[in-house]
N, C-alpha and C positions, 0 to 999 in steps of 0.2 A: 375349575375356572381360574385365568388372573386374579389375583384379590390386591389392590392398593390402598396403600399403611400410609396414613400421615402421621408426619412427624414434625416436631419443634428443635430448631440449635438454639442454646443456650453458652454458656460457659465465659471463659474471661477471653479466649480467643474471638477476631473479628469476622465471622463470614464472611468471603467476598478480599477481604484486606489482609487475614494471615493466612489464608487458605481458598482455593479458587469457589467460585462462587456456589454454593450445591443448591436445591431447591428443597421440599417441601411436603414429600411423597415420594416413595418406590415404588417399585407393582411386582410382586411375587408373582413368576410364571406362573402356571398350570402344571400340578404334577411335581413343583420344588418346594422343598421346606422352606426355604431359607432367599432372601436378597442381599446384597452388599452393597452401603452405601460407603465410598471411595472418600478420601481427604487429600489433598494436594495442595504442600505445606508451597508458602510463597515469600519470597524475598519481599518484606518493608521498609528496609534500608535499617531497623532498627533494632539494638539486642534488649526486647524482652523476656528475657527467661525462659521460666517455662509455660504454657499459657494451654489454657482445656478446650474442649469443645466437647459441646452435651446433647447428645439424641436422645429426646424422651418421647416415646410413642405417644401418638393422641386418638385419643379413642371416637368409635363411628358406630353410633346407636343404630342396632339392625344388621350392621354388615358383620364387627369383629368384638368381640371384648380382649384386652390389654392385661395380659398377665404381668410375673411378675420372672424377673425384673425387668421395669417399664422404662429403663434409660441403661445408658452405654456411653463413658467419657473415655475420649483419648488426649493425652499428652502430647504438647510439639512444643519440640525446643527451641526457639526463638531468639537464638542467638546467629549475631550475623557472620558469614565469611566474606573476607574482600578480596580479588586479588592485587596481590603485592607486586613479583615483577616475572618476566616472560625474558629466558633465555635462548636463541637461535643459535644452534648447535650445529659442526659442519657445512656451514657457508662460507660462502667465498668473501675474504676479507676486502673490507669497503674504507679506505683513507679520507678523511675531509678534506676537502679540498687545502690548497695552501691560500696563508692570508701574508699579506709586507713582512710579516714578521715571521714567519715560517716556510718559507717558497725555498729557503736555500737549504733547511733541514734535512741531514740524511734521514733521517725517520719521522716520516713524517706520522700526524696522530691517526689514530683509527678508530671506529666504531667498537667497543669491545661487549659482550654480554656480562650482564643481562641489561637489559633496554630496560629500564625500570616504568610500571605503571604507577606506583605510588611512591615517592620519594623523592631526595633533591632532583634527580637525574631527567632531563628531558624524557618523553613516551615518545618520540615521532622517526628512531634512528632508522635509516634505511637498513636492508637485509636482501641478502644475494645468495642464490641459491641458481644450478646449472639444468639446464631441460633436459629430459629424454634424449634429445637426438646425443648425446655423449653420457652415457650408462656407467661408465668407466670412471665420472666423473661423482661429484656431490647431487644428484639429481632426487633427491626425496629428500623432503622437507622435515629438520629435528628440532624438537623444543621441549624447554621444559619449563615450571612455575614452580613460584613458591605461594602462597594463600596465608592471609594474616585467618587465625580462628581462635575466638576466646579461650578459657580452660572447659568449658563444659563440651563442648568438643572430645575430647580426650576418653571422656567413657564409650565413644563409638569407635577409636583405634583398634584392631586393625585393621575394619571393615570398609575405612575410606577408601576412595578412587575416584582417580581426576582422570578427565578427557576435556577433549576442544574440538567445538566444527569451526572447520576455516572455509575460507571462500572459496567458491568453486570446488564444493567434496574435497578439499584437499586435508579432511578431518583430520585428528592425532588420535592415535587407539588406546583406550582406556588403559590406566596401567595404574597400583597400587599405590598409595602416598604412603611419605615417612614422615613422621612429626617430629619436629625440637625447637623449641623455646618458643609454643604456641603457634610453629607455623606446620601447615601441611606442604610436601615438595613433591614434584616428581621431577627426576635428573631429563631424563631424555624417552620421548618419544614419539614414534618415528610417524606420519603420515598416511595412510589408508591406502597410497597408491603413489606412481612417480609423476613429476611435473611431464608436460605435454614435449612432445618432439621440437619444438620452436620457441626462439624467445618470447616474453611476454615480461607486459612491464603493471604491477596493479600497486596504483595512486595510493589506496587505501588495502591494505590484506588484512582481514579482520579473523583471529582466533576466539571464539566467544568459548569462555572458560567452564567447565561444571563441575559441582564436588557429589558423592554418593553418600550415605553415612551407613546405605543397607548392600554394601556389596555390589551397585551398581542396579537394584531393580525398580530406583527411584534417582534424579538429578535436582542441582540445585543451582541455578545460575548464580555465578561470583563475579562477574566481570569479565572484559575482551580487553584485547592487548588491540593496536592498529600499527600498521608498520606500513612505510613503501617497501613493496619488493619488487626484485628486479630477478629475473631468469636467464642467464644469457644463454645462448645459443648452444654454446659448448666451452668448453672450461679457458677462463681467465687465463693469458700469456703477458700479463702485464701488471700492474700498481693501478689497483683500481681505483684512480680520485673519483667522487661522487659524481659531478658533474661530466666526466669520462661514460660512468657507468649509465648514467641516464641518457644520453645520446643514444649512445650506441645500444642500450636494449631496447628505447623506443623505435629506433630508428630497423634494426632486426627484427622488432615484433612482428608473430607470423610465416615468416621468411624460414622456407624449408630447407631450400640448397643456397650454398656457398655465396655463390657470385649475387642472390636475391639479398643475402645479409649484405654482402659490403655495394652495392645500389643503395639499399636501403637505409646503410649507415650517411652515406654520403648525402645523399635528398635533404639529411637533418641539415646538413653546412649549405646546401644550394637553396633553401630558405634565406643565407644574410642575417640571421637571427637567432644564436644559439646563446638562452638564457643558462647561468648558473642554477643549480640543482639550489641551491639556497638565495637566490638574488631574483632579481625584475630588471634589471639593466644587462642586455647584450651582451656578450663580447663582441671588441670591431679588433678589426685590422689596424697597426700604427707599427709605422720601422721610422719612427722619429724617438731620439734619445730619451733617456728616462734618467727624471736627477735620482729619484729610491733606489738606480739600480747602478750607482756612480760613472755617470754620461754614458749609459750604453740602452738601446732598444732592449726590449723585453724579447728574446730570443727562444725562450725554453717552454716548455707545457707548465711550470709550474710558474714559470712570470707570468703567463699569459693568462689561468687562472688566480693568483694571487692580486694580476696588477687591474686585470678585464680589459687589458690589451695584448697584442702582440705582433711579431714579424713574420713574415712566411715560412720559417722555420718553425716557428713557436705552433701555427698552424698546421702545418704537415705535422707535423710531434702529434697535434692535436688528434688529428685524422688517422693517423696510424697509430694511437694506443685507443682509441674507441672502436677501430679494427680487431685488436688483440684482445679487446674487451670481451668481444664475443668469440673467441678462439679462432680466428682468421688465419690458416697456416703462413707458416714461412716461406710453402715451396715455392706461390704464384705471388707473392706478395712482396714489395721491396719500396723504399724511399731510397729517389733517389736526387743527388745533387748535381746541376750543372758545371762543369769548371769552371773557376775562375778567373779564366784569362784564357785569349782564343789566339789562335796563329794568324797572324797577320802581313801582308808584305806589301801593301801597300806606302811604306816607307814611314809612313807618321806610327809615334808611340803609341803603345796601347795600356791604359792604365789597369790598376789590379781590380776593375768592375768588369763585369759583363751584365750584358740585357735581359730581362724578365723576357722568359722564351726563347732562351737559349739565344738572341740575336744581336749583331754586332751595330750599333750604328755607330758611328762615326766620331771621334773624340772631338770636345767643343773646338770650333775654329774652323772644322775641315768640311770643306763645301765639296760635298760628295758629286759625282758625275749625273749631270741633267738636271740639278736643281738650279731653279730662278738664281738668280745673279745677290749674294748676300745673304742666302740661305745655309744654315747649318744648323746641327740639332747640339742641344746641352744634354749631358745626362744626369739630370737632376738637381741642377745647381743654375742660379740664375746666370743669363746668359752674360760676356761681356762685352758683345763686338753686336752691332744690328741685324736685325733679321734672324736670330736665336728665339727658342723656345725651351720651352721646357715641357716634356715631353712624358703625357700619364696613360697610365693605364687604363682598363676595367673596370668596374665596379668593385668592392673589395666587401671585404664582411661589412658592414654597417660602415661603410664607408663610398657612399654614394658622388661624393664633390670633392670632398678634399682629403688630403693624406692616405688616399687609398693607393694600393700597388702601383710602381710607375713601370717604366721602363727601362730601367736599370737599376740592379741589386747588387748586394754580395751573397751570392750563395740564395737563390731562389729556391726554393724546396716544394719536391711535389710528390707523389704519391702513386705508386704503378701497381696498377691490379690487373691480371687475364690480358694483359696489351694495352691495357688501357691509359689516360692520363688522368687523376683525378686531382686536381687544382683547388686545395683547400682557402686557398686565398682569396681567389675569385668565384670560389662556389661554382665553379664549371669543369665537366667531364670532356675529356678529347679520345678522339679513336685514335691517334697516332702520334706520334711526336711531332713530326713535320706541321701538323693542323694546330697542336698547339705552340710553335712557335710563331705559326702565319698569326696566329690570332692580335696579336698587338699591332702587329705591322699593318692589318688591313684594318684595326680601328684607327689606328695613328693616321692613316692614309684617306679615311673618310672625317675624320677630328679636323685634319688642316684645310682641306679639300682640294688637294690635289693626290696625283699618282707618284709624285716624284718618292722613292726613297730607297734606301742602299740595305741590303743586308748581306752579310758575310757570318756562316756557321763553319764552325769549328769541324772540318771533315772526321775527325776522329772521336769527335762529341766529348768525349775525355768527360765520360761520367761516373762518379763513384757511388757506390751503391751503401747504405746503411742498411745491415740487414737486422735483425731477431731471434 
């Protein structure tokens, strides 16, 4: 028959606080000599030494009598491991953004391992790593740690081993630690399996860390690293600033074929509201002068994040390296610029501007055919003769009323994908060129409210292509 043995813990150890809770009694099957009660040492955050724990049989008048010997003490060393810092190996290099003071650096700074969890160093760096759908690429996830552990440690060498479960199974497989000067490391390993076919973007990616001291048939939690990571689609063709990176993976997450990634990149800019990977304030739209940048608009990807404004250049730039982010080819993909001055024979000058949307209207002064009597358009400068306007745009990034895109640029910049036009400026997609040149012209034409107005395109479009 079963027969159940009570017993008493004793010792300098705490039931319950250095080791999981046991109870009070066992029960020897039927037919077995013998039962095993189990200890399952526990992290208290604090290094007490060595500490006992004591079973002493308690005896049961009628059922058993208690031989000898009536107690059994185990040792557990009570010294604590912490982890120190977690290096991401094989990722795709991640640039901080630029600030006033670094926008114009050829090198700009970068994320470098290891992301420290305990020491001066921030814990929170982002970390980039490439999905399945590009195998060819970095697409399994490497890391390694290092583990602060007292000297008592040292007589379990070389039996240690470190592992980590990450989020979403994307576990690190057990691998042997080396110790020197009190710490246990392991350089690099690899993942349990490859990231999924599609980008994906996780806020928080959590490694929760374990050390062995018996060859792996017991763990020991030390601590978890947290990190953003970011997956892109298929391998980086760009400088990946932060704020780049996070568009464009959030904006890809999911997204299996091509043309579903750069949709989806785009959706993020037709929001109006694309925050800094480290800020709460937007970036907007502004092609008004900058004194930081000595009298010139913020033009570039790195003004635009550096200053949190910029020109429609600065946003095409924008829109086409958060494309590249996610390995957007070259072959369907191109920015491209409108020229700068159109053919005209109408007899009046034409200055070295042309119109957002490729469209010509009219140099101040010139009272185009069919308009009211005193009517003509500015472009962009207040008018000086009566019946002038000044003549705006769209909506623009975070630029609902004023100083949003107008109607006349230098150098308007826009973004061509599969035929497409994607208009970083305005946060609006066109199926054609023609459509989006109409687009101003038939807001300007409901803004004034009449039909009068002139447009003249350049038959030759005389567009030049920036390509990658």
């Amino acid at each position: 028959n079963p027969l159940t043995v009570s017993y008493t813990i004793g010792g300098t150890a705490i039931n319950g606080t250095d080791y999981t809770q046991i109870g009070s009694s066992v029960t020897i099957a039927a037919g077995v000599a013998s039962a095993t009660v189990t200890i399952h040492v526990l992290s208290d955050g604090s290094n007490d030494g060595v500490e006992t724990s004591i079973l002493t049989l308690a005896p049961q008048a009628g059922v058993y009598v208690v031989g000898t010997p009536s107690s059994a003490t185990v040792s557990l060393l009570d010294i604590e491991a912490q982890l120190f810092n977690v290096s991401f190996l094989d990722d795709n290099r991640i640039y901080r953004d630029p600030t006033p003071a670094t926008y114009n650096d050829w090198f700009p700074p970068y994320y470098a391992a290891p992301q420290w969890v305990v020491g001066p160093v921030g814990k929170t760096a982002p970390v980039s790593y490439t999905s399945g759908a590009d195998p060819s690429g970095n697409d399994v996830l490497h890391a390694g740690a290092s583990i602060y552990v007292p000297t008592g440690w040292s007589a379990y060498y070389p039996n240690v081993m470190i592992k980590a479960a990450g989020t979403s199974g994307y576990d690190l497989t057990p691998g042997a630690a080396a110790m020197s000067n009190g710490y246990l490391t392991v350089q690099d390993e690899a993942a349990v399996k490859p990231f999924d076919i599609s980008a994906n973007y996780y806020s928080a990616f959590t490694l929760s860390w374990k050390i062995s001291a018996d060859g792996g048939a017991t763990w020991l939690n030390v601590g978890q690293s947290t990190n953003p990571l970011y997956v892109t689609w298929k391998t980086p063709a760009t400088t990946l600033y932060e704020t780049v990176l996070q568009v464009g993976t959030i904006g890809a997450s999911g997204m299996l074929a091509e043309n579903g990634v750069v949709n989806g990149v785009f959706a993020q800019f037709a929001t109006l509201s694309i925050t800094p990977r480290t800020g709460s304030t937007a970036l907007i739209y502004n092609h008004l002068v900058e004194a930081a940048l000595g009298g010139t608009a913020p033009n570039t990807l790195a003004e635009l994040l550096a200053f949190g404004h910029g020109d429609c250049d600065s946003w095409a730039a924008f829109l086409q390296a958060t494309l590249l982010s996610q390995g957007v080819t070259a072959g369907n993909s191109e920015l491209i610029v409108p020229a700068d001055h159109f053919i005209w024979t109408g007899g009046w000058p034409i200055t070295a501007q042309f119109t957002v949307n490729n469209v010509n209207f009219n140099p101040i002064g010139y009272v185009f055919p069919g308009a009211p009597v005193g009517y003509y358009w500015a472009d962009g400068a207040a008018p000086t003769g009566p019946g002038g306007m000044i003549l705006e745009g769209s909506i623009g990034q975070g630029r609902p009323t004023v100083n949003k895109p107008g109607q006349t640029f230098n150098h308007h910049a826009v973004v061509t994908y599969g035929g497409k036009i994607f208009d970083p400026s305005y946060g609006t997609t066109f199926d054609t060129l023609s459509m989006w040149e109409d687009a101003s012209v038939v807001a300007l034409a409901a803004e004034i409210g009449t039909t009068y107005y002139y447009k003249v395109r350049n038959p030759g479009d005389n567009m030049m292509s920036w390509g990658w």
